[in-house]
Backbone bond lengths (Angstrom), bond angles and torsions (degrees), N, CA, C in turn:
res aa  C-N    CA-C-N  psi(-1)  N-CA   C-N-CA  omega(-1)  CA-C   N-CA-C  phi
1 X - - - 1.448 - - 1.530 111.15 -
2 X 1.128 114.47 -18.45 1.897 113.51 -173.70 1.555 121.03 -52.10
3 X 1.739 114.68 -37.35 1.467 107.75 -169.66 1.705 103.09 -81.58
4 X 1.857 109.61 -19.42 1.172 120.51 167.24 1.999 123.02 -44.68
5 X 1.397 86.47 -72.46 1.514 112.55 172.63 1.373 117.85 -71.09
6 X 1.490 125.40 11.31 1.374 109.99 175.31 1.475 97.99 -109.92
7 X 1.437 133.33 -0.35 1.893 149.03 -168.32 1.168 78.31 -82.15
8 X 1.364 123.17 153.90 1.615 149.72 122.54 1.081 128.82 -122.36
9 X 1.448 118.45 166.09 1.471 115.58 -150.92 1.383 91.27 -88.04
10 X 1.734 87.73 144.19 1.736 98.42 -170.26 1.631 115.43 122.62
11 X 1.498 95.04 -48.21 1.546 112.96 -170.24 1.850 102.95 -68.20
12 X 1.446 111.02 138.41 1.723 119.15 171.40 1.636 96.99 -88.84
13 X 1.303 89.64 163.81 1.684 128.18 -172.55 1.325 96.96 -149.34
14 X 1.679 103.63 124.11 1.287 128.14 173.47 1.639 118.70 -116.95
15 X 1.454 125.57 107.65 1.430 105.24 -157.93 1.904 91.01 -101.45
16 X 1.515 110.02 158.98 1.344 135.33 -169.97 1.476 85.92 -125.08
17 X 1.529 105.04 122.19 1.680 119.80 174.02 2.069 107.35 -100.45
18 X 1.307 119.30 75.05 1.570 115.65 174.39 2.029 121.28 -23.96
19 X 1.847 75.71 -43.35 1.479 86.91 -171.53 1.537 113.86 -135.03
20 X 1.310 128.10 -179.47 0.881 145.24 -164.43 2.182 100.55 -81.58
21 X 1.260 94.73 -59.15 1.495 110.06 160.56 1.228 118.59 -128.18
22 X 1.643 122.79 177.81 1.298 115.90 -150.15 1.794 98.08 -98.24
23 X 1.661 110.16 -24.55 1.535 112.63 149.38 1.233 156.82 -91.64
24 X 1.409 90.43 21.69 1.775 116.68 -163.18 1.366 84.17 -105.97
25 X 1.472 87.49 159.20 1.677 101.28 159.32 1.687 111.09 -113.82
26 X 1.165 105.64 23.83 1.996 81.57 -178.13 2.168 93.48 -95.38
27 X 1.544 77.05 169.36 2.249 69.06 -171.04 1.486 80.97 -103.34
28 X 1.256 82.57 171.29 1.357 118.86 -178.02 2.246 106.87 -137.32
29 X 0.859 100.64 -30.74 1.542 85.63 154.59 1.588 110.12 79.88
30 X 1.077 130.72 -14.53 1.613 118.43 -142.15 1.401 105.45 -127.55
31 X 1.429 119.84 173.08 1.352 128.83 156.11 1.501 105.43 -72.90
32 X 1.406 123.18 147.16 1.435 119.64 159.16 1.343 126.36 -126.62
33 X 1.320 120.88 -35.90 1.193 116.64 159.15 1.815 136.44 -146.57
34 X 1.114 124.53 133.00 0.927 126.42 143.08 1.445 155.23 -51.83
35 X 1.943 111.01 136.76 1.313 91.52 159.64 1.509 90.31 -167.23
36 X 1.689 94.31 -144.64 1.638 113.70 173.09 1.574 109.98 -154.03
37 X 1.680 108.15 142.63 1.397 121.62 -179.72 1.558 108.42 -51.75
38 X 1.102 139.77 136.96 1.341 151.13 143.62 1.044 109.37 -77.97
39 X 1.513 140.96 -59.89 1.410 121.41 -168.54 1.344 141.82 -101.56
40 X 1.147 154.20 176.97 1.346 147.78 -164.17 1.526 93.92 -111.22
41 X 1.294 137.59 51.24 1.648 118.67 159.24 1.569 97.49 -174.72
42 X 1.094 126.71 162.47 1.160 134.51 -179.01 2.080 104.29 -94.31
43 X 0.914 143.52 -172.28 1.393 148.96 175.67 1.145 91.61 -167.46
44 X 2.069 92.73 160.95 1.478 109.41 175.22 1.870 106.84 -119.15
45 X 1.564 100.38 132.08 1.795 96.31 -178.82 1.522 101.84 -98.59
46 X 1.358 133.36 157.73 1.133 140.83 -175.20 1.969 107.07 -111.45
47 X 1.420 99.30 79.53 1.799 91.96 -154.60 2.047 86.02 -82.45
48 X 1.206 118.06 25.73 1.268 104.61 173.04 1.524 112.96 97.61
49 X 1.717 121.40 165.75 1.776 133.38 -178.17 1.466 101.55 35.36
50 X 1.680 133.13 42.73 1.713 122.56 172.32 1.080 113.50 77.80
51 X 1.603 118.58 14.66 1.675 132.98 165.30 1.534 106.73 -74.54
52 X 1.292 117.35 106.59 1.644 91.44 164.23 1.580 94.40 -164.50
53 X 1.205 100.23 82.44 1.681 125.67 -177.74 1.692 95.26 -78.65
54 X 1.200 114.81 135.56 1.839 142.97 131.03 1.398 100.90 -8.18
55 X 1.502 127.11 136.48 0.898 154.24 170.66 1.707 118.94 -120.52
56 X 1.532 127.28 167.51 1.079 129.36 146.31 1.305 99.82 -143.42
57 X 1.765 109.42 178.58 2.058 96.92 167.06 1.491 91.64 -112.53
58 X 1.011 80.08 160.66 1.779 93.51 -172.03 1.777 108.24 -132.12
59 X 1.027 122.47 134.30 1.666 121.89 -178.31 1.314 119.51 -116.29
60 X 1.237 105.26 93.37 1.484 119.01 -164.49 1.177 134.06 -76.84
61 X 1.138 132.88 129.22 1.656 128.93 -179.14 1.041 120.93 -71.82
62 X 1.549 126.37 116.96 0.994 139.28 -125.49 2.194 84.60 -103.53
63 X 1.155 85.62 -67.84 1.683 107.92 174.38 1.766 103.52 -19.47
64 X 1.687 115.50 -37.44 1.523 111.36 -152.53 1.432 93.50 -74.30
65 X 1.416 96.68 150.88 1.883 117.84 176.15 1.734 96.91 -107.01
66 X 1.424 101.82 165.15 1.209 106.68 -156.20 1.473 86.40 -104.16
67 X 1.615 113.40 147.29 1.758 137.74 -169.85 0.908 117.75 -99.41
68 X 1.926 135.97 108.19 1.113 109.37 170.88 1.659 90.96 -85.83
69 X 1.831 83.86 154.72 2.083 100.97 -166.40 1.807 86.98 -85.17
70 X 1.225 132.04 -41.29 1.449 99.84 -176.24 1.932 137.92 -41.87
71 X 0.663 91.44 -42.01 1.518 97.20 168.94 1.450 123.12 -60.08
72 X 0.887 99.67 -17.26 1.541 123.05 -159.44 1.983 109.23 -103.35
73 X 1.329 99.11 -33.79 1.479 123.40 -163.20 2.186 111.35 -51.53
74 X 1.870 94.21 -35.29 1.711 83.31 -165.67 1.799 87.25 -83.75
75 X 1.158 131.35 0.38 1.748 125.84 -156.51 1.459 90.87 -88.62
76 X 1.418 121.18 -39.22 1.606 144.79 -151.84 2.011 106.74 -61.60
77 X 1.194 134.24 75.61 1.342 125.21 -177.08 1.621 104.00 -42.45
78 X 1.422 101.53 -65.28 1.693 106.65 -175.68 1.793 112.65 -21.54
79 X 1.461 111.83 -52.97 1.535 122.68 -173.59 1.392 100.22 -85.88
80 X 1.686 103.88 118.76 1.630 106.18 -140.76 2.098 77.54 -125.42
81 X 1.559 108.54 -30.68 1.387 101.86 163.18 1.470 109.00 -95.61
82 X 1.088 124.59 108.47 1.571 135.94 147.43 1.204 134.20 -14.07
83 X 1.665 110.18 -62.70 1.360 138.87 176.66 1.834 104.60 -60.07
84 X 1.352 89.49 -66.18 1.602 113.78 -158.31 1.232 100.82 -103.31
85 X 1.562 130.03 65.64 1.445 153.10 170.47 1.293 107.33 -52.78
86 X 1.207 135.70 -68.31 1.586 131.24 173.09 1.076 105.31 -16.91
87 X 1.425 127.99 -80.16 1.383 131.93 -143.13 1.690 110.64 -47.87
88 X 1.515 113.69 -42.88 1.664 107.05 174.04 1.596 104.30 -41.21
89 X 1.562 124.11 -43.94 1.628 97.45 -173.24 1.330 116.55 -99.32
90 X 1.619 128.42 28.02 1.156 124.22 163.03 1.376 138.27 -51.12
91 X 1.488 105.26 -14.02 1.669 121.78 -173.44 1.761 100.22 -117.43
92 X 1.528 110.41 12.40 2.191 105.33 151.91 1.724 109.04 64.45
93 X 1.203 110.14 -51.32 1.651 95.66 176.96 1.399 93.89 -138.28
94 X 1.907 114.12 129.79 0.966 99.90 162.65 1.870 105.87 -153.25
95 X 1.259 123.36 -167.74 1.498 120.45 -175.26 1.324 108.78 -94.21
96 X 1.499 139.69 126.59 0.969 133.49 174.56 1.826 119.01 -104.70
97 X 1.342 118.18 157.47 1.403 105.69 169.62 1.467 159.58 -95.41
98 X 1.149 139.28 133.62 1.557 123.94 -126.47 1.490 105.90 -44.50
99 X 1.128 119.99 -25.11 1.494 115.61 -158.62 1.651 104.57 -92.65
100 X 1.270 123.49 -6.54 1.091 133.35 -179.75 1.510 115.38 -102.45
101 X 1.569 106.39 -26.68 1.560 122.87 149.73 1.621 105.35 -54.78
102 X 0.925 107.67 -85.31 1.392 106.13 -153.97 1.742 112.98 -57.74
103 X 1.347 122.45 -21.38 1.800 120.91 155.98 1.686 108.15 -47.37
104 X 0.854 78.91 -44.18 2.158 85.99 -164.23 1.630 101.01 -74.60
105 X 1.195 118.30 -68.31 1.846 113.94 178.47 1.660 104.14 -42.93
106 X 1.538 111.76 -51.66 1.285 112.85 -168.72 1.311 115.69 -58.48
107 X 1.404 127.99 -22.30 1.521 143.00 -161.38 1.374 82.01 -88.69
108 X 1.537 106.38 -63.47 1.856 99.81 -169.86 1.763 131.18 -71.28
109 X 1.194 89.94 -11.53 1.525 105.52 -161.43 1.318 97.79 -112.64
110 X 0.789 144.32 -75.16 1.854 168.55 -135.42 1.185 126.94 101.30
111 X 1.197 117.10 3.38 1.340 119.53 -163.02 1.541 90.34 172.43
112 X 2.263 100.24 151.78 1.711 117.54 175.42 1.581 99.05 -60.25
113 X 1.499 106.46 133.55 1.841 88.32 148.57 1.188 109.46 -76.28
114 X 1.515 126.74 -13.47 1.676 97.06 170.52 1.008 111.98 -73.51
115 X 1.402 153.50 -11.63 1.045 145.06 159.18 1.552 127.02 -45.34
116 X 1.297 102.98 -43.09 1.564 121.37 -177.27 1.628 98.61 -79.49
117 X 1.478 134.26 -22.68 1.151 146.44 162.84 1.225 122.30 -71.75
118 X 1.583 127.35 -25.29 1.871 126.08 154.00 1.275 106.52 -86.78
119 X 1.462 126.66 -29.13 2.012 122.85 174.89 1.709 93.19 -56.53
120 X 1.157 132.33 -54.64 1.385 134.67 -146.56 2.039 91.57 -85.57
121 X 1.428 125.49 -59.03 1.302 100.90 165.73 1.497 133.84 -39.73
122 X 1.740 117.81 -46.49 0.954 126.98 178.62 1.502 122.33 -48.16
123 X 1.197 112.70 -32.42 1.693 126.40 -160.16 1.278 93.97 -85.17
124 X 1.841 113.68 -50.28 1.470 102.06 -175.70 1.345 126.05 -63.33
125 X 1.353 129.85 -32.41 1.047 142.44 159.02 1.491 118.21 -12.82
């Protein structure tokens, strides 16, 4: 439950696709999707045989195109080896940094939603 219970609502999720499928071996390389937590608690689903992994809901941007990360790789602070890029996602969920956020949404999106998230404070103001 930890990478579950450490999200709060508000917080984005950026998913990295290794492969094409999750039992295939051909890669696929890319960012695929975006979003942000909606809810305040984690849940448990019962997907069946003693499966019953942590959940959150997540509200996804529908708009985002999928990233290949090479291009993307020398801009990336998080990817601290260059060469040997994998290894940053060897540990599946982890925190990345704003500036490494906003390359990746921007690639997929056109633009940070946090960005669109200080325009929208600003106005109310």
């Amino acid at each position: 439950m930890a990478p579950a219970k450490r999200l709060k609502r508000g917080d984005f999720v950026i998913y990295y696709s290794s492969k094409v499928t999750m039992d295939g071996s051909d890669p696929y390389q890319k960012f695929t999707a975006i979003g942000v937590v909606v809810d305040d608690a984690p849940y448990q689903v019962d997907m069946g045989n003693d499966f019953k992994p942590f959940r959150r809901n997540i509200m996804y941007m529908k708009e985002a195109q999928h990233v290949d990360i090479r291009p993307l790789i020398p801009e990336l602070d998080f990817i601290k080896n260059k060469k040997a890029w994998g290894s940053a996602f060897r540990f599946g969920f982890f925190e990345i940094d704003r500036a490494s956020f906003d390359i990746i949404s921007a690639a997929m999106l056109g633009s940070s939603p946090l960005d669109d998230l200080v325009e929208a404070d600003a106005s109310s103001s």
